[in-house]
N, C-alpha and C positions, 0 to 999 in steps of 0.2 A: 588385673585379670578377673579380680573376682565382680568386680562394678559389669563388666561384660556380662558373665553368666548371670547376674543379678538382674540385668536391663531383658536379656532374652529373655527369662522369665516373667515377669511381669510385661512383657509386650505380646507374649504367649495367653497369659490369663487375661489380658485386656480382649486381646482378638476372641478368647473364647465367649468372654461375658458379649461382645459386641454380638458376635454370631449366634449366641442364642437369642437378645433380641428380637434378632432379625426375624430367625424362625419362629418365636413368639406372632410377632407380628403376621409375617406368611400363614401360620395355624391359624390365627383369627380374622382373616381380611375379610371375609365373607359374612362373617359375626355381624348382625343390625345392632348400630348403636357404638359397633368397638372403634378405637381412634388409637393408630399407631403411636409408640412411642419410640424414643431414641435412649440410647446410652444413660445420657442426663437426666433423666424423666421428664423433659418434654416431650409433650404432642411433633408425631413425625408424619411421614408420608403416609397414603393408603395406597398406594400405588404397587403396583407386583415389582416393575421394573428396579424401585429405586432401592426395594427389601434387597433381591437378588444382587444388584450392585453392592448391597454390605457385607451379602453372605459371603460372595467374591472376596471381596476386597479381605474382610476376617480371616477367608482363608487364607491368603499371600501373605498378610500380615504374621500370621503364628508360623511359616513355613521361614521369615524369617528372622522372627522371634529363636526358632530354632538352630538355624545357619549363624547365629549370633552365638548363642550357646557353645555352636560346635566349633567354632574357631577359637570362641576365649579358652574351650579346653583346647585347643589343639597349640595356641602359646602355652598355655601354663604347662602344658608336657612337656616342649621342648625348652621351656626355662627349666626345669627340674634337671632336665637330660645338660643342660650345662652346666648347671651346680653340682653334676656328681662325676 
């Protein structure tokens, strides 16, 4: 149960670091000279569309990164509620 809320958590801070990237990137598209980067610190898109698609994407990911969370607690309450 606990590997669950473990996994959410850290698929919550991944999508946040992704989604700030992102926005990283969006803030400086127009910058002369600046060159997107990704997650890994390679060189990414400069593209608006493919930023937007991660921002996307980051969001759905932490939403459920959190529905991941709320289910491992919602066994672990109802294992406790049989043991008592």
């Amino acid at each position: 149960m606990m590997a669950g809320i473990n996994s959410g958590a850290e698929l919550m801070q991944d999508s946040v670091w992704r989604f700030d990237v992102a926005a990283h990137n969006l803030a400086n598209i127009n910058t002369a000279g600046f060159q997107a980067q990704r997650v890994d610190g390679s060189p990414g898109n400069n593209d608006v569309a493919s930023q937007m698609v991660d921002s996307m994407v980051s969001a759905d990911t932490y939403k459920l990164g959190a529905a991941i969370m709320s289910s491992s607690n919602d066994m672990l309450k109802s294992l406790i509620d049989i043991k008592a």
